[in-house]
Every structure is written in C-alpha cells, then in structure tokens.
Phi, psi and omega in degrees: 000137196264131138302131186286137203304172174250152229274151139327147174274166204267158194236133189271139197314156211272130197300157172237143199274134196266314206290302210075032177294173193272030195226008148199176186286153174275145171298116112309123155306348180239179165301149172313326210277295167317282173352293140308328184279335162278351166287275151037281180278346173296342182281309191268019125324300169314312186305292206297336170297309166327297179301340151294295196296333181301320198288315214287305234265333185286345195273320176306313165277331172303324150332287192288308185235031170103176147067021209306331158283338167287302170313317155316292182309326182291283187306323161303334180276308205299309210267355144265341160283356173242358155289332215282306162336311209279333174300334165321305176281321144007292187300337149332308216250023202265304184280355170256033194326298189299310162282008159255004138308290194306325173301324204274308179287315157306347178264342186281332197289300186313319165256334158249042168256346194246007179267006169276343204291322181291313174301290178316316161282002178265311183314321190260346161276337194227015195299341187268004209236094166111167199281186177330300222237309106052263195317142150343288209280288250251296160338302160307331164299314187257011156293305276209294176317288174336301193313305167305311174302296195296332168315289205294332153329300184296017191244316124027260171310326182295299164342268163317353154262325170321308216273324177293313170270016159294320178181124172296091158242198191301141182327318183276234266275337176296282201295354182267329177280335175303333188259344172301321164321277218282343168273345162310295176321309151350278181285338167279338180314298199306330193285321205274324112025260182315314160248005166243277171359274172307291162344271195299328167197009153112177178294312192287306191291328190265017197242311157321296167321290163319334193274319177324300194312300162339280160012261191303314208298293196315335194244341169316281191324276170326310162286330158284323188282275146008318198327291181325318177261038197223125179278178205299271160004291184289321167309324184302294185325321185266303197299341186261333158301310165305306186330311192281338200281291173302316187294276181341301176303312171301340190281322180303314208306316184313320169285356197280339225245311200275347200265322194280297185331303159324298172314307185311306189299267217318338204252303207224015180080174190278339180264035163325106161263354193220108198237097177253161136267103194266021182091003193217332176191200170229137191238107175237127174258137174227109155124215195069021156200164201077356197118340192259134177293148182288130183250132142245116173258155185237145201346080183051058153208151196248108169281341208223106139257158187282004204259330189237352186301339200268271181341331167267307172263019172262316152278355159299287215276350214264295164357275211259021170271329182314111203105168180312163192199004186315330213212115177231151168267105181244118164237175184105199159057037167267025175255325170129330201291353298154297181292301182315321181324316197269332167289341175291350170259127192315172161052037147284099196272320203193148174215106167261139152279122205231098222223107174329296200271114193280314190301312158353317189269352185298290195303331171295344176294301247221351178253149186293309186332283174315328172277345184264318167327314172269359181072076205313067176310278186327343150275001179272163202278352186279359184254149176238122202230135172246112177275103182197125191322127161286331157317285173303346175272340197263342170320321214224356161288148179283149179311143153051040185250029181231164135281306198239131190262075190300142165230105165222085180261153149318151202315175163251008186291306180326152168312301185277006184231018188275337151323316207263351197232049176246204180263359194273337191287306174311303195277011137278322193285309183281000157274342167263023170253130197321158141327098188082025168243188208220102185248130181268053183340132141271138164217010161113155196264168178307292177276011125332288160207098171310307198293296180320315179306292208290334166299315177307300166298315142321310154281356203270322191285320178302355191242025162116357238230143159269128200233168169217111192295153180200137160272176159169128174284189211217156177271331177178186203318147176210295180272010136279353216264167171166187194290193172092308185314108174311145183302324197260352163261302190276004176293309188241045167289133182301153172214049160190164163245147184241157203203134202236107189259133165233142182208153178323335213251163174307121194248168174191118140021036184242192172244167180299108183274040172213354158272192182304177150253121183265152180317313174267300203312081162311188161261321193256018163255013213223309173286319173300296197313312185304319198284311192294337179267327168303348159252034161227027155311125153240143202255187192072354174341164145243165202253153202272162192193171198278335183271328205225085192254137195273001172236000000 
C-alpha cells in the first residue's frame, strides 16, 4: 500500500534581488506592465535621438567639405560597424545594465550633443592644417562617428536586458517590441531633423537640444525606474554626471551665437556682413563696403568675387547673346549678375529667371552691395523670376519659347548640381530652345579639371546639341576656393572657367559687333580661351546621365 507523502511545508516568497543581476527581477516603483511600457518609450527617445546625430553628422560634413555621397558612406558605413562593436562591448556591462544605461546615454548625450558644435571649430580654426585626410575636420568625423556608434550599439542589449528582468518573456516578442520602439523612433528622429530641428534652430542649436533631450530621457529612466537597482553611490554618481552634462549642453546652447560669429571671422574675415541658412544652402556676403569688394560664399566656397565676377559673367552670357535674343532663359543666376549682363543687350524683350533659392534672389534685391553689384537688374520689369528646380520647371516649359538658355549653375563636381549637369537635363533644356537659338553651360574649370569639364561636353552633344568649347582665366583662385581649404585643395583651386556653347547648327564663340562692349571680355581673349580649352581636350568621354552620373 503506497503511502501518502507528508504535505509540504509552505514556501516562503521567494527574495527579490536588490543587486539587479540577471538571476532574479528588479523592484519597481510601478507595475511590471507600466514598467515596460516606459522602457520602451525610453527606447524610441534614444532611437530618435541617435538619428539625429547620424543625420546632424551626414549634413555637417556634406557641408563643410563637399561631396554629400562620399560623406553620407563614410559616416554611415563607420557607424554601423562600430554599432555592431559596441553591441559586443555591451554584453560586459549585463549584470549591471541599469547603471551602465545610464553611463552610456550621458556619455551618447555629451558627444552627439556637442559634435556638431566640435566638428564646426576644428573645421573654421584649424582647416588649413594637413593633407586630404589630414584635415583636422575630416579626422573629427570619423572620431565622432565611432564614438556615437558604439554608444548607440551598447543601448540595445542593455535594454534588453532591462526589459527581461521586469518580466520575463519569450526572446522573439522582447525583441520584436525593443526594436518596434526603436526604428519608430528611429523615423521620428529622421522627420524632426530636416523640419523642425534645421528649419527652427540650425545644426548647432537642435543638435545640443537632442543632447539635453537624451539627458533627461536617460537618467529619467534609470534613476526613476531603476533606482532600487542601483547603490547609493552609482545614483550619485549619474545624478551628478547628467547634471554636469545638462549644464555643458545649456552653457553652449547660451553661447552659440557668439561662438557661429566667432567662427564665421575665423572662416571668412571680420567683415561678414551677411550669415544666413537659407534652407536650401549658407549664404555669406563678406566686404562690398569701404572699398572692399563683395565675396559670395555658398555653404563656404566662395561662388562670387567681386575682383573677378566682370571676367565670369561676361563670358558666360555675351557669347550665346550673339544672335537673336529677344527671350532669354536663365536658370540658376539668383545673384542678379548673369541677369545684368544680359539687360546691357538691345532688343531683349524678356528674361526668366528660374532660380532654387528664393533668399538668394532677396539678398540680390535687397542687400546695397549686391544689388548695386547687379545694377539692380531685378528691378526692370522684362525680368521675371521663379523660385524652382530647374529640372522639374524646364520639365513643364513650353517647347521653343527661348532664344538664348543661360546655365549658371554651381559646379558640377558638387554633389547636389550633378542632375543638373546630366544629359536628361541638356535635353530639356534644348526643348525649349527656339530655332537658331543657343545654350551656354558653366561647366567648370578647364586646367583643373579636364575630365569633368570635357564630361560636360559630352554630355551636352549626347543630348543632341553641337558645342563649342571655351575659357577664361581668373586673377586667382576663385570659385571652389574657400575657408577650410587644405594647402593641397587650394592648390588644385581653379584659376580659370570653362564654358560650354550649344546649338542644333555648330555654334562658335564670338562677341554681337552690334552689342554692348564688355568691360574684361574681348574678341581675342575670347579666341585664346577657345584655343586654350581645346588642348585639354580629352575624347572617349561617356555622357553623364540621372542614373549613372560621371562626376
């Protein structure tokens, strides 16, 4: 006969771990449930925070030195191989999750709350110092990059371990709600960057702000939730470190103003008279009073001197004026001077301007220099101005309503103009050109760059069109030079322009002996420019195009 066991003794609750090791749950001040649902949101803060500093670190450098697809792979590649690192490094910090959350987001607050502000004084103070790679500037990126990846890499695991000991469930549903927070997050970040942040308070300031935000989120969690599972010591510790964090950050953000001025002088001399974001690029006017000629710079290269501008846009616009001219097209030329050129020739009827950046055509109304610079061209009533891509407006112009196409674009070397210099583009551009009529190109300079320049050309004949190459030097460097600039960059600053003219029928290069007379321009500096760009031809090109662009 089996006997029946003797009853258990009643079992006493089981201790709950004041330490927070991975071998029992931690005390909450809320429900488990409250509990997850703020870790959570504590996720898709970080995340929107993270995502900031990636966008603030691709925008600053596309800026500061060019190039916004080499820039974007670099910071973007750098910064998932060092999230992958830091997730790694992580798995250390497991029994101590909650205070090593907390350390990791005041040190994520701290560095990609202060790296736009950092990258911006090594670039305007120290910009001149060392080769490609070198640089100052170019260095601090991919410091800054690492750093942040592994910070946001280490948050992840940490989480996720937080989140496990509140209440344990299967491995798949923790990770699938840690990561829906975080690509949510993820995506409010990627929004608010581009329309609130930038718009609303610059690079420096909304980049300082997110680091605040972090802050508070990061130490919110830990020290409210968390608290219990933390000694005495280590609460001191994070509370006085975020403190110290939130003070840094507020003291820059108070400084910041006086710090971009500071900079601007370092970058562009003490007469900055004019420092904008017009949202579309940074527009700095510097001299254009006293005597001193006016520089316009565009996000830091300098597009305009006043010492040399008669020499650019005399060879741009005269040319392709030879011939009718009633209806000129400009796009691009939101500085005005490109538009005066073309009002010194009789029997000009109409001028549009089809120009991206409306403050641009503003500071050209409206500032006395520029406007005096331009002859205030923008007040005769045959001009007309559109503020619009020119690609999609010439998309949507009527066929043959031009004579003369003016192109006074930014290089084509630039990233963001590559579009503008392909060939779907030229081949809008020769649909709306009249019978006998003429499109003139900037295309960048010749003994600089050969290749780009002669791709250009190339690209112009691929859309149908017969060109004729041409030049003209500069007293000196002039429309890539700018602050910043490596000794070995400013080396291989153009000290000439290349200018590309087209028409159905063979076009060539002369000036109207029935138009005006420019001030630089000749006939026989005008043949020389032709003779000097024709021996840097190089042939075999392939023509540059929106999918497969060549420069």
């Amino acid at each position: 006969m089996i006997e029946p066991h003797a009853p258990a003794p009643p079992r006493s609750p089981a201790p709950r771990s004041t330490q927070g090791g991975p071998d029992g749950p931690v005390r909450l001040p809320v429900r488990p449930g409250t509990g997850r649902f703020l870790v959570l949101t504590g996720a898709f803060v970080c995340a929107a925070c993270g995502l900031v500093y990636e966008l603030e670190l691709v925008a600053l450098a596309s800026y500061l030195m060019g190039d916004s697809v080499t820039q974007a792979s670099v910071v973007l590649s750098v910064m998932v191989f060092a999230m992958g690192i830091g997730s790694l490094a992580a798995k250390q910090l497991r029994r101590l999750a909650a205070a090593g959350f907390g350390a990791v987001e005041a040190t994520l607050a701290l560095v990609g709350g202060s790296s736009a502000m950092a990258l911006y004084a090594v670039f305007a103070w120290t910009g001149d110092s060392g080769g490609m790679w070198a640089d100052g500037s170019r260095c601090l990126l991919v410091a800054f990059t690492l750093a942040i990846g592994l910070l946001i890499g280490a948050e992840v695991p940490l989480l996720m371990e937080l989140i496990q000991r509140i209440r344990r469930q299967d491995a798949g549903g923790a990770v699938a709600d840690l990561f829906a927070a975080d690509y949510v997050g993820a995506l409010v970040g990627g929004l608010a960057f581009p329309f609130l942040l930038l718009p609303f308070l610059g690079q420096l300031t909304g980049t300082l702000l997110t680091g605040a935000v972090n802050t508070i989120v990061g130490a919110a969690l830990v020290l409210g939730l968390f608290r219990r599972d933390l000694t005495r010591r280590a609460r001191w510790l994070l509370l006085i470190g975020n403190g110290l964090v939130l003070v840094v950050l507020a003291s820059a953000a108070v400084l910041v103003d006086d710090f971009e001025r500071a900079a601007r002088q370092a970058m562009y001399g003490e007469d900055v008279r004019v420092a904008l974001q017009t949202g579309v690029k940074e527009v700095v006017l510097a001299g254009g009073t006293g005597g001193r000629p006016l520089d316009i710079y565009f996000d830091g290269r300098l597009r305009i001197s006043g010492r040399d501008e008669p020499r650019f846009h005399e060879a741009l616009v005269h040319p392709a004026m030879t011939g009718p001219h009633a209806r000129v097209l400009i796009l691009g030329g939101g500085d005005g001077l490109a538009v005066r050129e073309v009002l010194r020739h009789s029997g000009v009827e109409r001028v549009d301007v089809v120009e991206l950046d409306g403050e641009v055509v503003r500071l050209a109304r409206t500032d006395p220099a520029l406007s005096a610079l331009n002859e205030h061209a923008f007040g005769d009533p045959r001009v007309r101005v559109t503020t619009a891509d020119a690609f999609g407006w010439l998309r949507g112009a009527t066929p043959a309503a031009y004579d003369v196409v003016v192109s006074d674009l930014p290089d084509p070397g630039i990233t963001a103009s590559t579009k503008l210099y392909s060939q779907e583009f030229y081949g809008l551009a020769r649909r709306v050109l009249a019978p006998g009529g003429r499109l003139v190109v900037h295309a960048g300079p010749v003994a600089s760059g050969p290749r780009v320049y002669w791709t250009v050309e190339a690209t112009v004949r691929a859309a149908g069109l017969r060109t004729a190459p041409y030049g003209t030097g500069t007293r000196r460097a002039s429309a890539d030079a700018g602050p910043g600039r490596t000794p070995a960059e400013r080396a291989r600053s153009p000290r000439d322009w290349g200018f590309v003219l087209a028409a159905r029928t063979d076009p060539r290069p002369r000036l109207d002996p029935d138009g005006p007379r420019p001030s630089v321009l000749t006939e026989a500096s005008l043949a020389a420019g032709e003779r000097a760009a024709r021996r840097t031809r190089i042939a075999g090109l392939p023509a540059s195009t929106l999918v497969h662009p060549r420069y």
